[in-house]
LODOTOR-295912 format. One record per residue (C-alpha): x, y, z; residue number from 1. Coordinates in nm, 4 decimals, m for minus. Layout:
[atom [X; Y; Z]; NUM] ...
This chain:
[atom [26.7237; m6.9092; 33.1583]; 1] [atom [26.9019; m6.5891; 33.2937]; 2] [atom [27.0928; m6.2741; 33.2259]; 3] [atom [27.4321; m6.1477; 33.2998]; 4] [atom [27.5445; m5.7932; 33.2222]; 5] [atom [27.8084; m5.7914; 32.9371]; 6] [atom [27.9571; m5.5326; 32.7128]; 7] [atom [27.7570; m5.2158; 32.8636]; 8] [atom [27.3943; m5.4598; 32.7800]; 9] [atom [27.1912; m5.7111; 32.9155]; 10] [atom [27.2417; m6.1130; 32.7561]; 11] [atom [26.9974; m6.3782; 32.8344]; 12] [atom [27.1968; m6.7335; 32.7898]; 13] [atom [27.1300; m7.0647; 32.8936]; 14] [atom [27.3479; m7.3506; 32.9618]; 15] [atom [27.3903; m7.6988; 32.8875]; 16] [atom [27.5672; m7.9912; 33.0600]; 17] [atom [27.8440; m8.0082; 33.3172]; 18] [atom [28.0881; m7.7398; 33.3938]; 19] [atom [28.4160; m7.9391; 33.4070]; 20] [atom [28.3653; m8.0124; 33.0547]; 21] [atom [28.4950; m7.7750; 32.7705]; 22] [atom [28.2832; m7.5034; 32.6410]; 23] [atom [28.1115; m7.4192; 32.3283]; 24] [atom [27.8964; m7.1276; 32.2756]; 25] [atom [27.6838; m7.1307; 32.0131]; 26] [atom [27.5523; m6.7830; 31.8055]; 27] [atom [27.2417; m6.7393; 31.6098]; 28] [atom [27.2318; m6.6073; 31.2805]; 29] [atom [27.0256; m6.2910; 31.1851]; 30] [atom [26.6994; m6.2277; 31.3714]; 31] [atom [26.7323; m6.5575; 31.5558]; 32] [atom [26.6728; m6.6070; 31.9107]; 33] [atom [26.8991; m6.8928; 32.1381]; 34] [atom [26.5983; m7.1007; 32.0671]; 35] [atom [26.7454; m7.1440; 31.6809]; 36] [atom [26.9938; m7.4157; 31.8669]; 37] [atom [26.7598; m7.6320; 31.9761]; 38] [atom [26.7469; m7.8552; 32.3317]; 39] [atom [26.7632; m8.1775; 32.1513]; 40] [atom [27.0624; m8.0196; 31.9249]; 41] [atom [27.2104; m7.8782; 32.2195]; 42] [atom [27.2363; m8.2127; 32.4038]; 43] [atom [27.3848; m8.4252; 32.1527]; 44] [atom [27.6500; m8.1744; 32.2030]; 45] [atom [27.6668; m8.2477; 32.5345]; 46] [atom [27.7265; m8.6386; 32.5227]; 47] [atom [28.0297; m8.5647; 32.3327]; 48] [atom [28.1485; m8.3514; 32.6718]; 49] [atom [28.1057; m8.0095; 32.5973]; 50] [atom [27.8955; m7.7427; 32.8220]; 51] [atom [27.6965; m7.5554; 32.5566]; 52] [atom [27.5942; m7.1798; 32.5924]; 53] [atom [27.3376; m7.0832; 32.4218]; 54] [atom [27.2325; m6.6707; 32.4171]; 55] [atom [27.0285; m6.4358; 32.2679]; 56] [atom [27.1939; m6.1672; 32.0446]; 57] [atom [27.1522; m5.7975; 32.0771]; 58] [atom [26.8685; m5.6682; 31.9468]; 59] [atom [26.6900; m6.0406; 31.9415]; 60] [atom [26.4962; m6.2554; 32.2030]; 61] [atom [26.5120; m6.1441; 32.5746]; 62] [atom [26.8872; m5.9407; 32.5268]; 63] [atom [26.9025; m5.5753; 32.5201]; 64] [atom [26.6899; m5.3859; 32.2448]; 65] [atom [26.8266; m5.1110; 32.0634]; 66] [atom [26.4583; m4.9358; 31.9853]; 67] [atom [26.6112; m4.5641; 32.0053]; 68] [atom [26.8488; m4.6085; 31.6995]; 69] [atom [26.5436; m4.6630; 31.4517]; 70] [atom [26.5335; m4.8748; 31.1523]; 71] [atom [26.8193; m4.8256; 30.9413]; 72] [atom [26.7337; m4.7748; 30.5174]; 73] [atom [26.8270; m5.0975; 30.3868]; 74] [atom [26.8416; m4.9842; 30.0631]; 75] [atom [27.0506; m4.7200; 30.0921]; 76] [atom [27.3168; m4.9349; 30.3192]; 77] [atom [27.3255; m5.1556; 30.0383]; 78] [atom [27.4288; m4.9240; 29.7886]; 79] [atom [27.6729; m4.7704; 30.0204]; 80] [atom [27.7995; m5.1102; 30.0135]; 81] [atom [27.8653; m5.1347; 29.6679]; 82] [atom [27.9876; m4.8046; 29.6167]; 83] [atom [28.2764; m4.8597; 29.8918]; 84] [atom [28.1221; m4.5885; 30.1098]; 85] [atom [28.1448; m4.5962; 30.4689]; 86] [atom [27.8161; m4.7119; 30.6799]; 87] [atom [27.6954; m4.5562; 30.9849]; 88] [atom [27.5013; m4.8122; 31.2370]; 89] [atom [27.3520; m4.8685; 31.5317]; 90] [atom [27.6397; m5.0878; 31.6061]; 91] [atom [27.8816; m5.3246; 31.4081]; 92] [atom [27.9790; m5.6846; 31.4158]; 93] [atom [28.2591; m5.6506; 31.6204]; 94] [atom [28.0178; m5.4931; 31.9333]; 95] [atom [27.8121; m5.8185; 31.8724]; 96] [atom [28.1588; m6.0236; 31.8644]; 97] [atom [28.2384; m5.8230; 32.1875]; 98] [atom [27.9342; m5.9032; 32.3417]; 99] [atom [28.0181; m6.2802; 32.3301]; 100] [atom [28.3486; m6.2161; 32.5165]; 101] [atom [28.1335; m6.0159; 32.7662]; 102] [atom [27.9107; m6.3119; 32.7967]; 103] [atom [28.2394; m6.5331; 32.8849]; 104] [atom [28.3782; m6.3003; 33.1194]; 105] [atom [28.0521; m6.2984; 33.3142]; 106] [atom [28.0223; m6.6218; 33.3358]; 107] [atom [28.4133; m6.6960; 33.4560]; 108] [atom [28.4913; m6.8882; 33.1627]; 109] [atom [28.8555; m6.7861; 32.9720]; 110] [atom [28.8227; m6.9887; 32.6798]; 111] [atom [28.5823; m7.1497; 32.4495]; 112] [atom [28.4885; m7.3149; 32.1125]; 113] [atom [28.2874; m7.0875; 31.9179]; 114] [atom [28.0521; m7.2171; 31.6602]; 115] [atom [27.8065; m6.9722; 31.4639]; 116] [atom [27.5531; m7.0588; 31.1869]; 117] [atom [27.4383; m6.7804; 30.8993]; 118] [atom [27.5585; m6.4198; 31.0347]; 119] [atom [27.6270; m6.5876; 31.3842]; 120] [atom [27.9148; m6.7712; 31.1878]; 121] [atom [28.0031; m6.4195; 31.0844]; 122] [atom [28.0410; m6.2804; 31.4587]; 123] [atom [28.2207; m6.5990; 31.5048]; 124] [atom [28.4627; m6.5179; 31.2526]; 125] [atom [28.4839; m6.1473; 31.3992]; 126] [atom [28.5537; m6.3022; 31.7528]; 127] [atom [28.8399; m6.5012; 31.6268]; 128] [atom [29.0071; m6.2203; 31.4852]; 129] [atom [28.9390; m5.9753; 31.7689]; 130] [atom [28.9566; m6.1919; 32.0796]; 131] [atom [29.2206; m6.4651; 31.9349]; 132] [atom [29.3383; m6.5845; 32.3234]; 133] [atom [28.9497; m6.6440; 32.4096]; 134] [atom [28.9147; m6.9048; 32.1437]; 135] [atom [28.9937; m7.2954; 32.0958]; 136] [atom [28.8464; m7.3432; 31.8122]; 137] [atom [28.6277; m7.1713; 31.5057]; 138] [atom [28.3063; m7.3656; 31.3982]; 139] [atom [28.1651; m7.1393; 31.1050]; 140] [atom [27.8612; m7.3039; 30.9783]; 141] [atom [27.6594; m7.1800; 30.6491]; 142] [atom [27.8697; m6.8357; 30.6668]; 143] [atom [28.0924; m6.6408; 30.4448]; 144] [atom [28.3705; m6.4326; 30.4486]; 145] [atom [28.1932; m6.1148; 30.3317]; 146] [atom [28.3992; m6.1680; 29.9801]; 147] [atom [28.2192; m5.9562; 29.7755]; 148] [atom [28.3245; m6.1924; 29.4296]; 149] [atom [28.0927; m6.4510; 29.5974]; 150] [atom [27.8017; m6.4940; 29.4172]; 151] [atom [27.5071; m6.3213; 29.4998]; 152] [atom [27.1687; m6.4064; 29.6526]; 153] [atom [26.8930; m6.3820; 29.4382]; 154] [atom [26.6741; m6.1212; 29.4657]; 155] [atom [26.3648; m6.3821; 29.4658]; 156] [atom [26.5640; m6.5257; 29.8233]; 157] [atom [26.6602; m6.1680; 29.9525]; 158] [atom [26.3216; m6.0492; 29.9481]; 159] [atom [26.1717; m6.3293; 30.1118]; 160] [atom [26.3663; m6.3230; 30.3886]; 161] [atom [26.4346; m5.9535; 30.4588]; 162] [atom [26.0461; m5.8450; 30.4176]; 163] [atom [25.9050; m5.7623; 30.7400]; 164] [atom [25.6405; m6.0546; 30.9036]; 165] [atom [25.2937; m5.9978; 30.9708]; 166] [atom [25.2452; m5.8696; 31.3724]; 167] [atom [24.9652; m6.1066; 31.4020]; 168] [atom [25.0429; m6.4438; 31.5403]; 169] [atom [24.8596; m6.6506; 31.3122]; 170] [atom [24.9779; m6.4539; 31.0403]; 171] [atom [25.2960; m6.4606; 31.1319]; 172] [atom [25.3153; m6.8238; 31.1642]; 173] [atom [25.1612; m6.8699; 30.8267]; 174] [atom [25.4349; m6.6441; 30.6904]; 175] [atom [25.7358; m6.8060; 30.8314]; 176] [atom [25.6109; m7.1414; 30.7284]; 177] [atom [25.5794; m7.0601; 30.3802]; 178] [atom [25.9385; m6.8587; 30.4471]; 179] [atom [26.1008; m7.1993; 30.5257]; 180] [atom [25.9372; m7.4164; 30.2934]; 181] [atom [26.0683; m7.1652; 30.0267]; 182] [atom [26.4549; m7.2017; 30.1149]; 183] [atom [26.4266; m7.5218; 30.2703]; 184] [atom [26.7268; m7.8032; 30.2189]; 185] [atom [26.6237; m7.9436; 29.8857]; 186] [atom [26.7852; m8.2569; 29.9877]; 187] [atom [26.5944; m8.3224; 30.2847]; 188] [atom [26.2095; m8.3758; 30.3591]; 189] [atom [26.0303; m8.0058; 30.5142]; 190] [atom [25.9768; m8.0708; 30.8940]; 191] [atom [25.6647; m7.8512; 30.9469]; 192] [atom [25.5115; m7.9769; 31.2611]; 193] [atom [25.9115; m7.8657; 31.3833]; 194] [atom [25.9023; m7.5163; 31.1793]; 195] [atom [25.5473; m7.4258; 31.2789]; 196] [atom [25.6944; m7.5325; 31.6532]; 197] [atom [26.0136; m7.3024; 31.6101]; 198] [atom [25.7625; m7.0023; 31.4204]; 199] [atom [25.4965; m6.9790; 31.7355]; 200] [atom [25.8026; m7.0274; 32.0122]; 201] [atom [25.9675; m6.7716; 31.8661]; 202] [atom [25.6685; m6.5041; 31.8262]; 203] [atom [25.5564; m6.5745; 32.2005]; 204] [atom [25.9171; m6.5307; 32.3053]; 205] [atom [26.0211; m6.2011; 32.1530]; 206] [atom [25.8322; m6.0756; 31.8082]; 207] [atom [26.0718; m5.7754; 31.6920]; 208] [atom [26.1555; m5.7742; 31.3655]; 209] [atom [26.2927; m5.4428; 31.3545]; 210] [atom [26.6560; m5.5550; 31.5426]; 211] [atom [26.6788; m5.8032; 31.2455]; 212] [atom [26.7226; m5.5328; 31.0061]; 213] [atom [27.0003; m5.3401; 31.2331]; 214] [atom [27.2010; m5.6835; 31.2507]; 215] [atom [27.1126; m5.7091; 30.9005]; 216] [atom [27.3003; m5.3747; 30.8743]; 217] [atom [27.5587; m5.4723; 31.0779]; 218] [atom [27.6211; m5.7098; 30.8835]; 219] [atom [27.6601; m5.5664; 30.5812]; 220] [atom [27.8472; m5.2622; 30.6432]; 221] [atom [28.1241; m5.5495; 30.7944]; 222] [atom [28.2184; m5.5979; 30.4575]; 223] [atom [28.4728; m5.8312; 30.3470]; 224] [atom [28.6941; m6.0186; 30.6250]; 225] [atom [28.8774; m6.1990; 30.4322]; 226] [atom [29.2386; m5.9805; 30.5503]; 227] [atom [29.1616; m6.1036; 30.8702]; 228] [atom [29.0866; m6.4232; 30.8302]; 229] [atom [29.3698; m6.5114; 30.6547]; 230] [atom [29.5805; m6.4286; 30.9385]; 231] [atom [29.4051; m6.6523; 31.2046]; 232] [atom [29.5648; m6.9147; 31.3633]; 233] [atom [29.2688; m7.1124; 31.5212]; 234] [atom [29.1956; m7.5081; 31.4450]; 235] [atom [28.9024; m7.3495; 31.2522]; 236] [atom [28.5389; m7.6187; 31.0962]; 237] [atom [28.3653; m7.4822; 30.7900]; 238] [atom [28.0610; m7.6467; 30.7637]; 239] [atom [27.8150; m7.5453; 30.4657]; 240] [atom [27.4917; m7.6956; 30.2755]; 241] [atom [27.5365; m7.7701; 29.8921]; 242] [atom [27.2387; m7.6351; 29.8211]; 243] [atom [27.2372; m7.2927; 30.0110]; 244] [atom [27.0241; m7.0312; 29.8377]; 245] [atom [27.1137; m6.7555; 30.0522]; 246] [atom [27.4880; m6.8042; 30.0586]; 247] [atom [27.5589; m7.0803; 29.7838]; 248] [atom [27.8432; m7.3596; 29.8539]; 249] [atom [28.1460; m7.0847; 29.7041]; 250] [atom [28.1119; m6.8581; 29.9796]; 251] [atom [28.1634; m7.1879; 30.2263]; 252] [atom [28.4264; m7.2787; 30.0131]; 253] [atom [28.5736; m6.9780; 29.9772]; 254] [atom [28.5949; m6.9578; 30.3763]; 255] [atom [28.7499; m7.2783; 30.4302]; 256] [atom [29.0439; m7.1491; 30.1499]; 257] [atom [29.0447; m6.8249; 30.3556]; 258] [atom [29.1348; m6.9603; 30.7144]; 259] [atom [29.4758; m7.1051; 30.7426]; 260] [atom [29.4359; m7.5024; 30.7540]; 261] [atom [29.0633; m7.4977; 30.7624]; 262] [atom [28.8709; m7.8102; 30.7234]; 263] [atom [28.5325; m7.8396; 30.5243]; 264] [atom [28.2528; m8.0437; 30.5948]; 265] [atom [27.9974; m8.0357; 30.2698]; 266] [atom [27.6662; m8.1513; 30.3432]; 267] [atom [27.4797; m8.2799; 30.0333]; 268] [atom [27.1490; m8.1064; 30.0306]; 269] [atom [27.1361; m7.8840; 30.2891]; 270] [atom [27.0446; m7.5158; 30.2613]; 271] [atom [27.0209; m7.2467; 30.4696]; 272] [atom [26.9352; m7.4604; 30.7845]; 273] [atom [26.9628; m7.7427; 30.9650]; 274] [atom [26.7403; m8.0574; 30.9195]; 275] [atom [26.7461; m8.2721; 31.1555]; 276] [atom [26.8856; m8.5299; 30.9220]; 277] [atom [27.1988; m8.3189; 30.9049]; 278] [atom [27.2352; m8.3217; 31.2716]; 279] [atom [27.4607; m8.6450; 31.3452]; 280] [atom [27.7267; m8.5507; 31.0916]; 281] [atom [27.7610; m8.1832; 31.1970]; 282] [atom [27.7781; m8.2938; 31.5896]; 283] [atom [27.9976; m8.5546; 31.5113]; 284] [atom [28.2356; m8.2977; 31.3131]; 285] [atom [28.2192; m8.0392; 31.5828]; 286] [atom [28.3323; m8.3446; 31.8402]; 287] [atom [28.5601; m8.4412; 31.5775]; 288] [atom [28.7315; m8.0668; 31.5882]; 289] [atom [28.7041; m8.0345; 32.0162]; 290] [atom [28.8408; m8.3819; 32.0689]; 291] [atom [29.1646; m8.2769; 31.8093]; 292] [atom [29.2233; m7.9158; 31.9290]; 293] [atom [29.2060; m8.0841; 32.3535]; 294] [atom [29.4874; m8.3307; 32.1926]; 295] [atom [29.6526; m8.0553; 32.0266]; 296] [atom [29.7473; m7.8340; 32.3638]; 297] 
């Protein structure tokens, strides 16, 4: 893995596969490191001829931290939120969607497929709208539109996954096992031998939960896209779980009836994550939508 300088910080990426192929870059969701889009995931991508990118968000992993802006008050962002008020942050969206052009441009590439799961569908959606010429394609997986007439997470789900982890590895560990296991695809057996793998690769990479709360800002203070949205023109994949308990099967729904000439791909039982079991259809989708939009030009 390496870095290139993009957008004014530092990205650490890696790459996938053979460079005469076409490109899809791939964008965790909040708090996630590259290592979210796993090598085995990444490669079944690349027997369908794609070079996948794979990179670390701001404020996540080995990319530029952002420890001088603080932690924002999540409570009080929220009820700016409601109340239509504007949001000061560290940064917004759109610098994160920037960042992913900067990525590009260091790495001499002009165009790519860009596929995001959770908020890195959200940045997707944001890099659509602001960088529409960089773009082949829109792969928005488990996202939303920011709608606010979606329904709501619980509380129960918010809480569990916007408390802050133990600092202790084993702790930690123990934490984000019981994390998953809580919001795990009800239609699919828990993997823990590969979540307890993902939980201790993650805290020996980069343990900072503290940029996950000023994505998490980010990310609200965005707001609703949907005015956007509606106006892209990009072959655009909607792929959501059924059984999502952090954002249920409307707001996936609701983003597919948003984008101009979306498709949807349901997946019956899947929440907020990606069991293996899910893998084959959603790589075979995303081939599905690179092999159409090549044909299309």
């Amino acid at each position: 893995m390496t870095k290139v300088k993009a957008n004014g910080i530092q990205i650490e990426y890696e790459i996938f596969g053979n460079d005469t192929n076409s490109t899809i870059v791939l964008i965790a969701g909040n708090g996630a490191q590259l290592n979210f889009w796993e090598p085995d995931f990444c490669e079944m991508l690349t027997k369908n001829k794609l070079q996948v990118i794979r990179f670390d968000n701001r404020d996540a992993g080995l990319s530029t931290k952002f420890h001088a802006a603080g932690i924002p008050d999540m409570k009080r962002i929220y009820q700016a939120a409601k109340e239509g008020k504007p949001i000061k942050t560290a940064y917004t969206l759109e610098d994160m969607a920037d960042d992913v052009a900067g990525l590009l441009d260091g790495l001499g590439i002009d165009k790519a497929h860009i596929c995001g799961a959770s908020m890195g569908g959200t940045i997707a959606q944001v890099f659509a709208y602001r960088h529409p010429l960089r773009i082949s394609s829109l792969i928005s997986i488990m996202s939303s539109t920011g709608n606010p007439n979606n329904p709501e997470i619980s509380p129960e789900a918010l809480a569990i996954v916007t408390a802050t982890p133990p600092a202790e590895r084993d702790e930690y560990i123990d934490y984000n096992l019981r994390m998953w296991k809580n919001i795990w695809s009800k239609g699919f057996p828990f993997e823990e031998e590969r979540a307890r793998r993902y939980c201790e690769e993650s805290y020996d990479r980069s343990y900072y939960p503290q940029g996950a709360v000023r994505q998490n800002a980010a990310l609200v203070a965005n707001g609703d896209r949907r005015k956007h949205l509606s106006l892209l023109t990009v072959p655009t994949l909607v792929i959501h779980g059924t059984e999502d308990m952090l954002f249920p099967v409307e707001a996936g729904k609701d983003t597919a009836r948003t984008i101009p000439n979306a498709k949807l791909l349901l997946i019956e039982g899947m929440g907020h994550d990606m069991p293996k079991g899910t893998w084959k259809d959603i790589v075979q989708a995303i081939a599905s939508q690179v092999n159409e939009t090549s044909h299309s030009y």
